[in-house]
mmCIF file of the N, C-alpha and C atoms, coordinates in Angstrom:
data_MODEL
# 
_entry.id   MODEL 
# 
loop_
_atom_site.group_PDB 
_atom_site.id 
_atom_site.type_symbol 
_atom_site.label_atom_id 
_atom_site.label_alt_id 
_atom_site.label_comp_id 
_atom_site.label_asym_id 
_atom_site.label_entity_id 
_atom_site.label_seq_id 
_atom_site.pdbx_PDB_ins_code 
_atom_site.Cartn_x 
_atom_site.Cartn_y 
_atom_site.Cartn_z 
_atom_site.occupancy 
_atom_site.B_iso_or_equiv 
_atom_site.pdbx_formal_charge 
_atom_site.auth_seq_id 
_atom_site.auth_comp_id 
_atom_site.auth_asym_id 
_atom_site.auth_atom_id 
_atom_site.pdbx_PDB_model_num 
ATOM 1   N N  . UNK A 1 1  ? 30.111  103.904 -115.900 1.00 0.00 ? 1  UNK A N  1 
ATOM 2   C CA . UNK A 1 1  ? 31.270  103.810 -116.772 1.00 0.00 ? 1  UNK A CA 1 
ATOM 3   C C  . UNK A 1 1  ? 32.534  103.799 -115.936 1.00 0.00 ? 1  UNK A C  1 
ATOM 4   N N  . UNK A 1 2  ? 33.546  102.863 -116.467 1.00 0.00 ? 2  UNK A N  1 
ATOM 5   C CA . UNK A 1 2  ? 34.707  102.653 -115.375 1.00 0.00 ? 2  UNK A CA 1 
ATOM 6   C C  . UNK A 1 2  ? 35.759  102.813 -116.202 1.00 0.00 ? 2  UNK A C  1 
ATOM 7   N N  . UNK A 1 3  ? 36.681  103.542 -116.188 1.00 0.00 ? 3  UNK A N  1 
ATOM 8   C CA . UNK A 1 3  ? 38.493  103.772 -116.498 1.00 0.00 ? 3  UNK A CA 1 
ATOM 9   C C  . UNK A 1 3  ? 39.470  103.179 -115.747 1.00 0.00 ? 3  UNK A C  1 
ATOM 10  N N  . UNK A 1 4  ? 40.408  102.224 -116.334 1.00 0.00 ? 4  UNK A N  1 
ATOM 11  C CA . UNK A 1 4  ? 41.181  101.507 -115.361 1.00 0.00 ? 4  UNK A CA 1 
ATOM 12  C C  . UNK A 1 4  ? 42.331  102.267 -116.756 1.00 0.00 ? 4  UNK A C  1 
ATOM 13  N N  . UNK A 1 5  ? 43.877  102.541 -115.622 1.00 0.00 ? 5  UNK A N  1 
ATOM 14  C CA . UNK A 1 5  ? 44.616  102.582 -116.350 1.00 0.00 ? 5  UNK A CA 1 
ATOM 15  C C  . UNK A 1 5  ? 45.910  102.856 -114.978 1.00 0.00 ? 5  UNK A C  1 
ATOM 16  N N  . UNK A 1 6  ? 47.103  101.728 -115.488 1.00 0.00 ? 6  UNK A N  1 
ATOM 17  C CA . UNK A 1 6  ? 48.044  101.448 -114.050 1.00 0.00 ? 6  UNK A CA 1 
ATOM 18  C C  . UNK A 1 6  ? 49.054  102.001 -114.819 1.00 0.00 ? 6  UNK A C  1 
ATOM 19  N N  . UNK A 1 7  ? 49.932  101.821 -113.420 1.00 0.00 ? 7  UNK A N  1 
ATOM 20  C CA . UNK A 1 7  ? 51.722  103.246 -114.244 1.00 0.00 ? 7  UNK A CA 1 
ATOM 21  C C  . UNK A 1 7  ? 52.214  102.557 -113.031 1.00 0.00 ? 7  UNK A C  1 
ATOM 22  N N  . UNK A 1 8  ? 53.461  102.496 -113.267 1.00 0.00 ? 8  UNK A N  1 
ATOM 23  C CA . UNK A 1 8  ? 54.776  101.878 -112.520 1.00 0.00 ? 8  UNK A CA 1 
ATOM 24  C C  . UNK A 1 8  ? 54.998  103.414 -112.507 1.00 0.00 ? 8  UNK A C  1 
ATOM 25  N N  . UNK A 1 9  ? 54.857  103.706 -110.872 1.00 0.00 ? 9  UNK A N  1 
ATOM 26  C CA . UNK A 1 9  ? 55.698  104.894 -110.117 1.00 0.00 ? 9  UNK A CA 1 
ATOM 27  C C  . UNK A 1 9  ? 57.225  104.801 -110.303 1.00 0.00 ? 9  UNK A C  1 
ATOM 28  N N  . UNK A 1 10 ? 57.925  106.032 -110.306 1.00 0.00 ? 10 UNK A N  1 
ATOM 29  C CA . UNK A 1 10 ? 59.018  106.177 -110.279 1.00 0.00 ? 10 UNK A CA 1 
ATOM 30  C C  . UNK A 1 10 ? 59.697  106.031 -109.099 1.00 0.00 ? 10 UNK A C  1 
ATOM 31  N N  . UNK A 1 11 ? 60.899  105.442 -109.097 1.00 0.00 ? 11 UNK A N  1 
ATOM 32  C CA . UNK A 1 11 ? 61.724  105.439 -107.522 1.00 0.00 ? 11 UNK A CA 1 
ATOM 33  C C  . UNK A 1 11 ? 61.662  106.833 -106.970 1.00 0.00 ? 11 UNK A C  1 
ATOM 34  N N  . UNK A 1 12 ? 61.438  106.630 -105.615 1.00 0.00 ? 12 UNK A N  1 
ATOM 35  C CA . UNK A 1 12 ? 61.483  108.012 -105.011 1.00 0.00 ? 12 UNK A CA 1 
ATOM 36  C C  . UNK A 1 12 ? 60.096  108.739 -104.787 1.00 0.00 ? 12 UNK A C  1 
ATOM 37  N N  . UNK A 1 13 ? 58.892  107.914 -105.629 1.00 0.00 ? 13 UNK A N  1 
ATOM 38  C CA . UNK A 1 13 ? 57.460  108.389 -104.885 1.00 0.00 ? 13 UNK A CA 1 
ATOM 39  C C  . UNK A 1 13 ? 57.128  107.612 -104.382 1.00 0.00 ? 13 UNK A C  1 
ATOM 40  N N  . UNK A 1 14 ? 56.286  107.962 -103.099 1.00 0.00 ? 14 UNK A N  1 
ATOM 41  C CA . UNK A 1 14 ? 55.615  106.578 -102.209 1.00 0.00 ? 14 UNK A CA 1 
ATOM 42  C C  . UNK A 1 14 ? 53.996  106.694 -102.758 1.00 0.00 ? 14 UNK A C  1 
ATOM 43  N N  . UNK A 1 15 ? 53.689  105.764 -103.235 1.00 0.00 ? 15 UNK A N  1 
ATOM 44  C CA . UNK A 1 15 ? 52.185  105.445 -103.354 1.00 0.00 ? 15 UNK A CA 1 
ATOM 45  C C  . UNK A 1 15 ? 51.405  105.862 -102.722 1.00 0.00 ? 15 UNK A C  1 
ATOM 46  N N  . UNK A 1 16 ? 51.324  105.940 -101.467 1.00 0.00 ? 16 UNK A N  1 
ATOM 47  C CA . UNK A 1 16 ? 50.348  106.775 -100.250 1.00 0.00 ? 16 UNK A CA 1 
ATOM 48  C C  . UNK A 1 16 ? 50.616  108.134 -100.660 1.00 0.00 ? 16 UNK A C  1 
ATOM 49  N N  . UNK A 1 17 ? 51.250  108.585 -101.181 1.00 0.00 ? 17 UNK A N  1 
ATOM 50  C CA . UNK A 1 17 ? 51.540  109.919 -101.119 1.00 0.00 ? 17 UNK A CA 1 
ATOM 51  C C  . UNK A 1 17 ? 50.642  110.589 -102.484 1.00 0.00 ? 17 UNK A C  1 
ATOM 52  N N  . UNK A 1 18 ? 50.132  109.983 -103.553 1.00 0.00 ? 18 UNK A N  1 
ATOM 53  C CA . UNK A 1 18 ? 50.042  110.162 -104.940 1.00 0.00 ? 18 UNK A CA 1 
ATOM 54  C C  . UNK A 1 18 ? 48.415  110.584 -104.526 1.00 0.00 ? 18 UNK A C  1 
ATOM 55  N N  . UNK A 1 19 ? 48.308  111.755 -104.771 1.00 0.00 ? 19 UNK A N  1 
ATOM 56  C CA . UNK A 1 19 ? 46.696  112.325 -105.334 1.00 0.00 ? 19 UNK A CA 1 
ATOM 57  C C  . UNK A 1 19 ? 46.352  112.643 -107.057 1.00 0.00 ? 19 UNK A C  1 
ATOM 58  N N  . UNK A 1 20 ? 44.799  113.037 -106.631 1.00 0.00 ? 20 UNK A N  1 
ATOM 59  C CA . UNK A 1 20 ? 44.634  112.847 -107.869 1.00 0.00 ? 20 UNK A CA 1 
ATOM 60  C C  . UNK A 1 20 ? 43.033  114.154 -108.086 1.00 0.00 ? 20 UNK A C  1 
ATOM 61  N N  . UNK A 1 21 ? 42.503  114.794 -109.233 1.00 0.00 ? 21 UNK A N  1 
ATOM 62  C CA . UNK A 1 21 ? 41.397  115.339 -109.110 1.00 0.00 ? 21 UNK A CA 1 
ATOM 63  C C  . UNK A 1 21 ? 41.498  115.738 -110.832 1.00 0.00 ? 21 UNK A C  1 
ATOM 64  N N  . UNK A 1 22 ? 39.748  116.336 -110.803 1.00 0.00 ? 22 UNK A N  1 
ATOM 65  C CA . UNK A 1 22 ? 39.669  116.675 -112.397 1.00 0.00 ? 22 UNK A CA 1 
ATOM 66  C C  . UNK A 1 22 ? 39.966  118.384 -112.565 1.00 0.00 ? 22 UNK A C  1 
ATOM 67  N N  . UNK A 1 23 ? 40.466  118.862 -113.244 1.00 0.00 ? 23 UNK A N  1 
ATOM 68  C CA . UNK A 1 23 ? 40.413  120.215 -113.568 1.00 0.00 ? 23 UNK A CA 1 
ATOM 69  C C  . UNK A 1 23 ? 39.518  120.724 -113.930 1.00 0.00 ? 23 UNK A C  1 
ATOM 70  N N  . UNK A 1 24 ? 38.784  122.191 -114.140 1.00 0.00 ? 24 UNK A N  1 
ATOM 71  C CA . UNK A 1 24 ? 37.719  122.463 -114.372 1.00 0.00 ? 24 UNK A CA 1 
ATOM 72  C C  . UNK A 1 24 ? 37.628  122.542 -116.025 1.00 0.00 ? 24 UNK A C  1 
ATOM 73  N N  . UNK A 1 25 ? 38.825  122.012 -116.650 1.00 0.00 ? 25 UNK A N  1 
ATOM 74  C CA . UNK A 1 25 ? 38.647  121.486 -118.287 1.00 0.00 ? 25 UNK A CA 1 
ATOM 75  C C  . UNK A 1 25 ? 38.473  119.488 -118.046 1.00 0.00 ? 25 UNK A C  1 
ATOM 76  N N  . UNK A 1 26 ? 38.333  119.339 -117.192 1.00 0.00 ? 26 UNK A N  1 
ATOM 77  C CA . UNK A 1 26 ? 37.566  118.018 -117.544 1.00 0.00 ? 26 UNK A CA 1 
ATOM 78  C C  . UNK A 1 26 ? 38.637  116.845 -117.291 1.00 0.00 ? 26 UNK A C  1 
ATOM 79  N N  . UNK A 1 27 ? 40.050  117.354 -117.207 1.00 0.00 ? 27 UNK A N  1 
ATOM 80  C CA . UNK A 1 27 ? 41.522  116.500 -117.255 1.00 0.00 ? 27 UNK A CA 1 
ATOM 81  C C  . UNK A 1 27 ? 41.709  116.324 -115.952 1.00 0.00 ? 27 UNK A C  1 
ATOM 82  N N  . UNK A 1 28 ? 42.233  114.578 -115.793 1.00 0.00 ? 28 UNK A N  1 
ATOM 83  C CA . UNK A 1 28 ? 42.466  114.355 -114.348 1.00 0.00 ? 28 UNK A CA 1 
ATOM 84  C C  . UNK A 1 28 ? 43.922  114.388 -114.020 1.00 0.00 ? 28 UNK A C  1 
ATOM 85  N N  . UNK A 1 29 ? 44.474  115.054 -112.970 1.00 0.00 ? 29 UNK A N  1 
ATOM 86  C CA . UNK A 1 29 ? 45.351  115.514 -112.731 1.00 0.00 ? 29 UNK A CA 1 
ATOM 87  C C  . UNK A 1 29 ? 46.089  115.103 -111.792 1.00 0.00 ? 29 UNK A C  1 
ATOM 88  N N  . UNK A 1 30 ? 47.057  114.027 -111.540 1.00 0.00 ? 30 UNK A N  1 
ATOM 89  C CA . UNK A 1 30 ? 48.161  113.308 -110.581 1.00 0.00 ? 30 UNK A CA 1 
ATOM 90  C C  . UNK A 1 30 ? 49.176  114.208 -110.059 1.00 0.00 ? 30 UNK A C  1 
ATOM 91  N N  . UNK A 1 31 ? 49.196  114.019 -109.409 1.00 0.00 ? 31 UNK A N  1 
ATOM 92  C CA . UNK A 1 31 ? 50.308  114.579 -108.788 1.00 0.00 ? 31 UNK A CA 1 
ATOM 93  C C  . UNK A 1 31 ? 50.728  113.533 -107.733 1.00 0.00 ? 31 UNK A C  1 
ATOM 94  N N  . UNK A 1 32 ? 52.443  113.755 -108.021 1.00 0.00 ? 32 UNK A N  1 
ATOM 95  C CA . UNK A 1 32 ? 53.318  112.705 -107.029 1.00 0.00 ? 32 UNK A CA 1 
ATOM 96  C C  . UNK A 1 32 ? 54.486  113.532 -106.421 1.00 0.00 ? 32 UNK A C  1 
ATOM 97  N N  . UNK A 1 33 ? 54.410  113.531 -105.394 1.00 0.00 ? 33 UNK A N  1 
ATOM 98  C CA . UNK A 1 33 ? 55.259  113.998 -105.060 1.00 0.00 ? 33 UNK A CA 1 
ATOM 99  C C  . UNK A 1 33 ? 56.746  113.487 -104.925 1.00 0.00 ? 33 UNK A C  1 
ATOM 100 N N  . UNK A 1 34 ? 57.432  113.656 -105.599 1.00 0.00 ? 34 UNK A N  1 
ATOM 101 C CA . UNK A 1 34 ? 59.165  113.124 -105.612 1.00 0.00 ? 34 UNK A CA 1 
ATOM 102 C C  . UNK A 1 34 ? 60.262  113.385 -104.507 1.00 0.00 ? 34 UNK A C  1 
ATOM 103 N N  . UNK A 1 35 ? 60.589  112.382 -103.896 1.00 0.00 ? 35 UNK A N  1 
ATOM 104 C CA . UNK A 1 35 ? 61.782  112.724 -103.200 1.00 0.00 ? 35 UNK A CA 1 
ATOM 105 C C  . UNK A 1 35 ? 63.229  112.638 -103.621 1.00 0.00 ? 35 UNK A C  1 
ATOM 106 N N  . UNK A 1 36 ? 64.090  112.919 -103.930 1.00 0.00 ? 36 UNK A N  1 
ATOM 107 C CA . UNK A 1 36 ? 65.453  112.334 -104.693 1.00 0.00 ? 36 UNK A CA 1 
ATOM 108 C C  . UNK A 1 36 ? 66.118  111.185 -103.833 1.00 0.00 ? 36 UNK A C  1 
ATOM 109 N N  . UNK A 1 37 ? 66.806  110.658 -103.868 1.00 0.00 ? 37 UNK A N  1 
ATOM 110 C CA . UNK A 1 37 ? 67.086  109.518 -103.229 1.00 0.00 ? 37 UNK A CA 1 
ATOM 111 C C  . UNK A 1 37 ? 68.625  110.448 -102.902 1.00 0.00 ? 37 UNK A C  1 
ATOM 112 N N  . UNK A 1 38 ? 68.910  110.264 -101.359 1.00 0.00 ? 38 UNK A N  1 
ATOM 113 C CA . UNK A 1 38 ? 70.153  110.645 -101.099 1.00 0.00 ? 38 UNK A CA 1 
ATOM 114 C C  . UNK A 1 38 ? 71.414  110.427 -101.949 1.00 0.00 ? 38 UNK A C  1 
ATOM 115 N N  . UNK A 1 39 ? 72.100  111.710 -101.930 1.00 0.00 ? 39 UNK A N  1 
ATOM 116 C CA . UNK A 1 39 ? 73.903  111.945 -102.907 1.00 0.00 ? 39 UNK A CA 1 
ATOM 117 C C  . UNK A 1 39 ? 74.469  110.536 -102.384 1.00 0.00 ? 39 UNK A C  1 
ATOM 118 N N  . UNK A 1 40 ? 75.641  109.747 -102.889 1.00 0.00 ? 40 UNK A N  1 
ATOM 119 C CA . UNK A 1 40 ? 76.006  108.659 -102.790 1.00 0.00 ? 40 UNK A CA 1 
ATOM 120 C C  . UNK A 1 40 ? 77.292  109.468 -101.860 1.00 0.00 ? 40 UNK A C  1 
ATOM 121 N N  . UNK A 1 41 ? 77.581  108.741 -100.838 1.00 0.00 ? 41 UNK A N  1 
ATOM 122 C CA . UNK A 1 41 ? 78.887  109.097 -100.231 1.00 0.00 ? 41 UNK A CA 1 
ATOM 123 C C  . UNK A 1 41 ? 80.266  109.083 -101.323 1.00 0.00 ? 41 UNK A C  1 
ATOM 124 N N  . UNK A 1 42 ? 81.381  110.227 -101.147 1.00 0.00 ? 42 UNK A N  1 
ATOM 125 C CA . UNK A 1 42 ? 82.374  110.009 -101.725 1.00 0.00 ? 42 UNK A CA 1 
ATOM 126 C C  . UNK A 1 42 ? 83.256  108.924 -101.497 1.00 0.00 ? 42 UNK A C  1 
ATOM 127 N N  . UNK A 1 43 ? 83.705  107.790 -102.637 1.00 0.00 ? 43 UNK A N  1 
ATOM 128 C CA . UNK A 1 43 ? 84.807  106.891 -101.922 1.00 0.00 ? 43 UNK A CA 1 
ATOM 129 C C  . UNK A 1 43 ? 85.881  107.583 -100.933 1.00 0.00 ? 43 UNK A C  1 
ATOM 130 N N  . UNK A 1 44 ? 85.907  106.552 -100.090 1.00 0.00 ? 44 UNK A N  1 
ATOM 131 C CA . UNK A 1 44 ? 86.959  107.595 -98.751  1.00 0.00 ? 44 UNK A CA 1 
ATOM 132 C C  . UNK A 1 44 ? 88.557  106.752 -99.679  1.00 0.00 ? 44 UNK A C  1 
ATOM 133 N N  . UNK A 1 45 ? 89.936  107.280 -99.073  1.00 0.00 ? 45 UNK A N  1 
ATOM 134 C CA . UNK A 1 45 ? 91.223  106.870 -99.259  1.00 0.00 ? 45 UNK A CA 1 
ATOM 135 C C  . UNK A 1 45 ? 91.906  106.192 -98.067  1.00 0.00 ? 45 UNK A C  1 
ATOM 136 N N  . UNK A 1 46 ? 92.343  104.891 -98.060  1.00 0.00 ? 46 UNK A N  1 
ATOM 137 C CA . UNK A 1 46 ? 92.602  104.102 -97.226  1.00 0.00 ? 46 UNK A CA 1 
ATOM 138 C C  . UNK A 1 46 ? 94.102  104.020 -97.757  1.00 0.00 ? 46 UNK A C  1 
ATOM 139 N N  . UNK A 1 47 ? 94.904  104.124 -96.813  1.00 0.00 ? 47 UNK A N  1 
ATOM 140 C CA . UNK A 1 47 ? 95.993  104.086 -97.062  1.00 0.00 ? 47 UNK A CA 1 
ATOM 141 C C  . UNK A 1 47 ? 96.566  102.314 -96.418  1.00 0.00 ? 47 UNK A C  1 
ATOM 142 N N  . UNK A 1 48 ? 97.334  101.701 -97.669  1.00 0.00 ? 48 UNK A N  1 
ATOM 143 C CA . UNK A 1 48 ? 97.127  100.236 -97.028  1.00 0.00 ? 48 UNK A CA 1 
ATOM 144 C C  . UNK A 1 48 ? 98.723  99.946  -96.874  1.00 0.00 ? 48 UNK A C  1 
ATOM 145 N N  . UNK A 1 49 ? 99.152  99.205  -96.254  1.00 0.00 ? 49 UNK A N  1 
ATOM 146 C CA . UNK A 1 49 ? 100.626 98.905  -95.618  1.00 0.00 ? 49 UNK A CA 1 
ATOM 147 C C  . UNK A 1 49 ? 101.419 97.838  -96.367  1.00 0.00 ? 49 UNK A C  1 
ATOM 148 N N  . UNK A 1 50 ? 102.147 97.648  -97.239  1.00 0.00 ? 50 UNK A N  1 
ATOM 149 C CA . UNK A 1 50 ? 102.661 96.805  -98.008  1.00 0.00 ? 50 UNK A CA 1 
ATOM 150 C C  . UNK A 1 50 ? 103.914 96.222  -97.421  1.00 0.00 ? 50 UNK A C  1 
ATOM 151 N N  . UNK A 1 51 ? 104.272 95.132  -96.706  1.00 0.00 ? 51 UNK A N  1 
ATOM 152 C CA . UNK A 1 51 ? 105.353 94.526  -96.477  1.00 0.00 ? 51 UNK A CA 1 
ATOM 153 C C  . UNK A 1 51 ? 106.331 93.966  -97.537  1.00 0.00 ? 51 UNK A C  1 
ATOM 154 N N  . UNK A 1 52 ? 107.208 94.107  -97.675  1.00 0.00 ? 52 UNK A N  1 
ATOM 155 C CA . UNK A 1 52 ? 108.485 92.968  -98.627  1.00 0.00 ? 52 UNK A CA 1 
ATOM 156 C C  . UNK A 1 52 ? 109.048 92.590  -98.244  1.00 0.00 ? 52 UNK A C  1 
ATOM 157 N N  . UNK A 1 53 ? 108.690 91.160  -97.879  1.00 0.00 ? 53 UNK A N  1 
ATOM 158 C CA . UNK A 1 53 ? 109.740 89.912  -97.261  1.00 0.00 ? 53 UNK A CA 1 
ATOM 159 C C  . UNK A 1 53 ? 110.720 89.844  -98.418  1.00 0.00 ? 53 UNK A C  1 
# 
């Protein structure tokens, strides 16, 4: 008897990383491990030079 059933991972797990086993109630159990994807840098302030001819 064969179970096929696919899932689009979330950003931030790597596929190699994803295990899997049955519990001793019979349920198979994934686990992925998540990384967060790095804080976005703060916009920096550029101070810009305006001429008037």
């Amino acid at each position: 008897y064969e179970f096929h059933r696919y899932y689009v991972l979330p950003q931030g797990v790597k596929a190699d990383d994803v295990t899997c086993k049955y519990s001793t109630e019979g349920v198979l159990v994934v686990q992925a491990p998540f990384t967060p994807p790095p804080e976005p840098e703060p916009p920096k302030e550029t101070d810009i030079e305006i001429k008037r001819e």
